[in-house]
Each structure stands twice: as structure tokens, then as C-alpha cells.
C-alpha positions as CSV (number, residue, x, y, z in Angstrom):
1,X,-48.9,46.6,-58.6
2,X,-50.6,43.4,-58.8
3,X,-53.9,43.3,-60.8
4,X,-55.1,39.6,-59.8
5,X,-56.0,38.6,-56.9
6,X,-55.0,34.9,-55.7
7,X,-57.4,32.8,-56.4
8,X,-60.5,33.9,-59.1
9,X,-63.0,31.2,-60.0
10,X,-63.3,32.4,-64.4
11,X,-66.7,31.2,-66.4
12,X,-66.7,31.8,-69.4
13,X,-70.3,32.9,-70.8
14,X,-71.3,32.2,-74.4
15,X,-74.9,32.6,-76.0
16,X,-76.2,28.9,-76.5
17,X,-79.0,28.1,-79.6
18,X,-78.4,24.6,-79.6
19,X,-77.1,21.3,-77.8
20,X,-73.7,20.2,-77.7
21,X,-73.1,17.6,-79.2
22,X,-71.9,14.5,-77.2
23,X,-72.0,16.7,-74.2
24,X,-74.9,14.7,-71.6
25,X,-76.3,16.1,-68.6
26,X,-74.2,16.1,-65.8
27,X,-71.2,15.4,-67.2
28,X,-69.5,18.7,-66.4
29,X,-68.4,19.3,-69.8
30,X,-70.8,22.0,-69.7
31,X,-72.5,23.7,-66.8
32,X,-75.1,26.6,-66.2
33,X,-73.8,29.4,-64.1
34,X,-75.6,32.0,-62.7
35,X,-74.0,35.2,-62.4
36,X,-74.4,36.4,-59.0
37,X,-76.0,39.7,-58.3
38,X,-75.1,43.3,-57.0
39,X,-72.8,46.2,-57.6
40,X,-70.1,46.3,-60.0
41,X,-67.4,48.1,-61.6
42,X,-66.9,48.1,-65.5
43,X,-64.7,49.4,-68.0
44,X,-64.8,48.9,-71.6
45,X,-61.0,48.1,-73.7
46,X,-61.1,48.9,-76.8
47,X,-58.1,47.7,-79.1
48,X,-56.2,43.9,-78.8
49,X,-56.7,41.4,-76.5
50,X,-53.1,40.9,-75.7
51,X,-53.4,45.1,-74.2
52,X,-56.1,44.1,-72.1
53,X,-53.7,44.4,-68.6
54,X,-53.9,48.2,-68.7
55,X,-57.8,48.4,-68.6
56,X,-57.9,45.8,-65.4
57,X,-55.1,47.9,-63.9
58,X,-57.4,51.1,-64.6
59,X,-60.3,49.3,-62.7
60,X,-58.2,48.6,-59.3
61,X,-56.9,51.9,-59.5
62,X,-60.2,53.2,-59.5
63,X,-61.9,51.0,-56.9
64,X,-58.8,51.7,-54.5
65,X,-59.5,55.6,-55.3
66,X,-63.1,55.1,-54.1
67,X,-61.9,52.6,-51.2
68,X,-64.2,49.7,-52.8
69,X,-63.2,46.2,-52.3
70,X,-63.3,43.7,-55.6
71,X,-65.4,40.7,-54.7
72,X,-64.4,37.3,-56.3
73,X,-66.2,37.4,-59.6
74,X,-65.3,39.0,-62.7
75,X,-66.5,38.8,-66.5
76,X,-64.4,40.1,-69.5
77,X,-67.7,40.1,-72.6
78,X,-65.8,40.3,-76.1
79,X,-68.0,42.0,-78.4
80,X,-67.8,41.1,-82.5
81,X,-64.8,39.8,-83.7
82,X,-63.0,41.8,-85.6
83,X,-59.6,41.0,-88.3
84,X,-59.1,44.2,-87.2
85,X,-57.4,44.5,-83.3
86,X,-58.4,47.8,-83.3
87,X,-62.0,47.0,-83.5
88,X,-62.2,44.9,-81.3
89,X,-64.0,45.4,-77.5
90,X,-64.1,44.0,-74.7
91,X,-66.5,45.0,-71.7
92,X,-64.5,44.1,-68.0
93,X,-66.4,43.9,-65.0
94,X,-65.9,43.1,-61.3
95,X,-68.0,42.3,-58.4
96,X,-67.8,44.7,-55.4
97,X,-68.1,43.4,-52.4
């Protein structure tokens, strides 16, 4: 079963308190996204990052369960890092379509 489909645009959303330096406007080192709006399906992995393949797997299973279509925007949040794989969490979303 294939979890990806073939082409996903990623961002990759951080929480910003100050400039970058050396980074200008425009430059497209670094660029404001907007996350687009509506329905999703989420599940939250708990444990390594590397083990993070079964929880995405969980997520198309259910949406082909409940015959919902995955649109082409997904986030993967990482909670507090943790020396401790076990700790950590990561929450896993996907745009319905």
C-alpha cells in the first residue's frame, strides 16, 4: 500500500519571535504560507520519528474506510523535543478534499 501520493507540496511551520538574519524580503529564503482552510483528518504518533510510517498508513486506511479523498496538503506538528523517543509527539494531518 502506498501512503504518499505523487506529488505533495511540504511547508514546514515554525513559530517566529524574531527576524532572520540575513534573510531580506522577497528573497525566498523564507516565505509566509497560509494554511488553507476546511476538513481534515488527524492523528497523533506518539514514540520516534523514524516510526512515523505506521500512523500515516493508519490515516489512509481510515479515510479509504470512510470513502474520503486526501486533498494535497498535509502538516506533521512535532510537539517538545524530547532525549527521550518515547516522548516524543507528533500531531499528522491531512486536507480532505
Amino acid at each position: 500500500m502506498s501512503i504518499a501520493p505523487a506529488i505533495m507540496p511540504i511547508d514546514f511551520g515554525v513559530e517566529v519571535t524574531r527576524g532572520f538574519a540575513g534573510a531580506s524580503p522577497g528573497s525566498g529564503e523564507v516565505a509566509c504560507v497560509t494554511t488553507p482552510a476546511g476538513e481534515a483528518a488527524q492523528v497523533v504518533h506518539c514514540g520516534p520519528y523514524d516510526q512515523m510510517r505506521g500512523a500515516h498508513a493508519v490515516l489512509h486506511q481510515w479515510c479509504a474506510a470512510n470513502k474520503r479523498r486526501i486533498g494535497m496538503h498535509s502538516l506533521e506538528i512535532c510537539g517538545d523535543w524530547s532525549d527521550d523517543p518515547v516522548k516524543l509527539e507528533t500531531t499528522i494531518q491531512y486536507l480532505l478534499l
